[in-house]
C-alpha positions as CSV (number, residue, x, y, z in Angstrom):
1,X,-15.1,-20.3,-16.1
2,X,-15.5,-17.4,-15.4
3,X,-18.7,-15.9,-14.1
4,X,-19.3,-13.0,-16.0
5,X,-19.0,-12.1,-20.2
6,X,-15.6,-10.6,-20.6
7,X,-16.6,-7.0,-21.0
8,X,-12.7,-5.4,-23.0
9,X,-12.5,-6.0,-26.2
10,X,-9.6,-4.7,-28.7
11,X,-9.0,-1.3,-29.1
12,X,-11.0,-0.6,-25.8
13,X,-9.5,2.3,-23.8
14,X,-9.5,1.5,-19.9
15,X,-7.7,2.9,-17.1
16,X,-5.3,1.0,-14.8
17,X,-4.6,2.5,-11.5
18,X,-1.2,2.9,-11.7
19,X,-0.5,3.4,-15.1
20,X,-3.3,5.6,-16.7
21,X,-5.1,5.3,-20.4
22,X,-4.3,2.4,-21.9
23,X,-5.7,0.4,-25.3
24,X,-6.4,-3.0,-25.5
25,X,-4.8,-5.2,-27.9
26,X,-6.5,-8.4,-27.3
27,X,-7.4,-11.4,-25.0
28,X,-4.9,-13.8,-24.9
29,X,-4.0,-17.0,-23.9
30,X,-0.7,-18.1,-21.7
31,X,-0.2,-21.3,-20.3
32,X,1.5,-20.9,-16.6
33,X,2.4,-24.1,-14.3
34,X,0.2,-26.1,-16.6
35,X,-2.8,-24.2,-16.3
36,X,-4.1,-21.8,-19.2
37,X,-4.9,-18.1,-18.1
38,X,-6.7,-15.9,-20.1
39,X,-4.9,-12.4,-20.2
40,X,-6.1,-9.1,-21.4
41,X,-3.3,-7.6,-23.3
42,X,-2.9,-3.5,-22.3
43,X,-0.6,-1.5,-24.0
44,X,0.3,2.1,-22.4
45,X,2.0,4.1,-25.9
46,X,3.3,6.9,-23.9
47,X,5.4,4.4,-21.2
48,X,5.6,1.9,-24.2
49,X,4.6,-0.8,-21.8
50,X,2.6,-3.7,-22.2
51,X,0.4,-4.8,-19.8
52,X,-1.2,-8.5,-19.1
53,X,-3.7,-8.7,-16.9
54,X,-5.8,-12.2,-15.8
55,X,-8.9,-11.5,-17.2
56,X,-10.5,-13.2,-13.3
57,X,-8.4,-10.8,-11.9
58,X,-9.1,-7.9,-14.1
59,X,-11.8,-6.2,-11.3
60,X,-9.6,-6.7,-8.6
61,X,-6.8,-5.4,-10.3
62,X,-8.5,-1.9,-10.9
63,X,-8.6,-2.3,-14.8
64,X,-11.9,-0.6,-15.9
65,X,-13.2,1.0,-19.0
66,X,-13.3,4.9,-19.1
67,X,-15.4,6.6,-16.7
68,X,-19.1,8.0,-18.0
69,X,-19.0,11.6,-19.0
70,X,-21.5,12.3,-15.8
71,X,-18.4,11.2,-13.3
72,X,-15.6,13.3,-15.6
73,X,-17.9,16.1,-15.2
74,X,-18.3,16.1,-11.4
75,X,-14.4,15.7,-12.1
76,X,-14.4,18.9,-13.7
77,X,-16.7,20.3,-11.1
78,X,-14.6,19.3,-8.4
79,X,-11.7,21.8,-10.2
80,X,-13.7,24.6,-9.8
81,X,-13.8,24.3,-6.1
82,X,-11.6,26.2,-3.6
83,X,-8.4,24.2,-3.0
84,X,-8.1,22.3,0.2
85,X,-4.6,22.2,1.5
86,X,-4.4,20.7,4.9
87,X,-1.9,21.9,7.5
88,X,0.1,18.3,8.0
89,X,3.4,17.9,6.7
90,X,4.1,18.1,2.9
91,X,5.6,14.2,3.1
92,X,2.3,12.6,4.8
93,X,0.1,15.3,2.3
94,X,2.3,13.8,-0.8
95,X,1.8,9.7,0.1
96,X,-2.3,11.0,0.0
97,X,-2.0,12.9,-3.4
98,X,-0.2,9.8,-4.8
99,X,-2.6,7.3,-3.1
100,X,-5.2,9.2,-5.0
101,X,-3.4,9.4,-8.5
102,X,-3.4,5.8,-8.1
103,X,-6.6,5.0,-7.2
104,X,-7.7,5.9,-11.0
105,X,-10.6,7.7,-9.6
106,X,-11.0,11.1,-11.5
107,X,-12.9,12.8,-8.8
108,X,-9.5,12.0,-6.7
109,X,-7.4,13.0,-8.7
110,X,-9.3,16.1,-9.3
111,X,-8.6,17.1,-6.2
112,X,-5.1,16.4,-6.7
113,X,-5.2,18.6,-9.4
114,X,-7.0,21.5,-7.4
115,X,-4.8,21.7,-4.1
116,X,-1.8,21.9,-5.9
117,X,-2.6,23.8,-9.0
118,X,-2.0,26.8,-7.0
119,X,1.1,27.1,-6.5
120,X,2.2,25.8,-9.9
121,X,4.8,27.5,-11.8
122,X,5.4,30.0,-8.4
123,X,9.3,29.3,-7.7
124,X,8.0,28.3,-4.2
125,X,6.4,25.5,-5.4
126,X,9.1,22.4,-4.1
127,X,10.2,20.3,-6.9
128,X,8.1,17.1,-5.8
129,X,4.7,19.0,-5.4
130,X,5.4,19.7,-9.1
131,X,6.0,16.7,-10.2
132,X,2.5,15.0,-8.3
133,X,0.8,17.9,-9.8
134,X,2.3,17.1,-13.1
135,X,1.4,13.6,-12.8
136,X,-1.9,14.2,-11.7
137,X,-2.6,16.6,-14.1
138,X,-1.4,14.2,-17.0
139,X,-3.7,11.0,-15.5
140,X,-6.6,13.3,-15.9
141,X,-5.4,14.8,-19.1
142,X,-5.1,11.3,-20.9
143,X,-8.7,10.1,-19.7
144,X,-10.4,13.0,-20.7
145,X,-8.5,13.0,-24.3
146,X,-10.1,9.4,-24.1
147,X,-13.8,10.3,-23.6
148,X,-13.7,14.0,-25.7
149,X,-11.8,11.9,-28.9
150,X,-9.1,14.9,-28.7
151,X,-5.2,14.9,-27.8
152,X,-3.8,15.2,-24.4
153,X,-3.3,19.0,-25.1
154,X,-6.5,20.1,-25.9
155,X,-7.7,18.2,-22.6
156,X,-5.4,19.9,-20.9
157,X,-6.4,23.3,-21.9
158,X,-9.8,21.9,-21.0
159,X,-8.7,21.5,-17.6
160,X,-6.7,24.5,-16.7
161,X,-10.4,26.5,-18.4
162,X,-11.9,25.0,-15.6
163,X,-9.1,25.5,-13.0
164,X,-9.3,29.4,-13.7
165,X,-13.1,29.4,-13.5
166,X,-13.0,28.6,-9.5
């Protein structure tokens, strides 16, 4: 059993790592090798993927409900910073941009968002810095749609109001 009250319930939004905003559908039940695992049922509508995740393994997993409004703000605060761009090479800079897209923390990928906003849209802007800027921009985008109850666009022009600000 196990040690805590299952804390998603249907039509939950939470936030998986890898994957962004997602909506629960349900707990489930699947029996694997005999055994019966409880499964939280995630569906992702813009990948339209379904995801099932142990509920025991839920925490580990990185599945967690939408972050408070006090850490999407400090999100939003972190935009209006001065980018930091370090001097390394633009393939070890990309693995730590994409390690912290996926780490689901907004602050992270914030930052993201920041250091590369810069140069987006400038035709020297390579085609992968777009993309993880893209990406980054989009993971934020959908979580903040989440907390503000408003579409991915108006979220976005949320976040670039704060990106011209700094």
């Amino acid at each position: 059993m196990p040690s805590k009250p299952m804390e998603f319930k249907a039509g939950d939004h939470v936030v998986y790592p890898t994957h962004g905003v997602g909506t629960v559908q349900g707990i489930e039940t699947m029996t694997a090798a005999g055994m019966a695992l409880q499964m939280i049922v995630v569906t992702f509508d813009e990948n339209r993927m379904t995801l099932k995740v142990p509920v025991n393994k839920a925490a580990s997993s990185g599945l967690r409900k939408l972050t408070s409004s006090d850490a999407m703000q400090e999100a939003l605060d972190v935009l209006k910073g001065k980018a930091r761009v370090k001097r390394t090479m633009w393939s070890r800079r990309a693995q730590e941009y994409e390690q912290k897209i996926n780490s689901g923390d907004p602050v992270q990928i914030a930052e993201v968002v920041r250091d590369l906003h810069r140069n987006a849209g400038q035709p020297d802007q390579s085609f992968s810095e777009r993309q993880i800027y893209e990406q980054a921009m989009e993971r934020l985008a959908s979580e903040l749609a989440a907390i503000d109850s408003t579409d991915k666009g108006t979220a976005t022009e949320k976040l670039l109001t704060h990106l011209k600000v700094g």
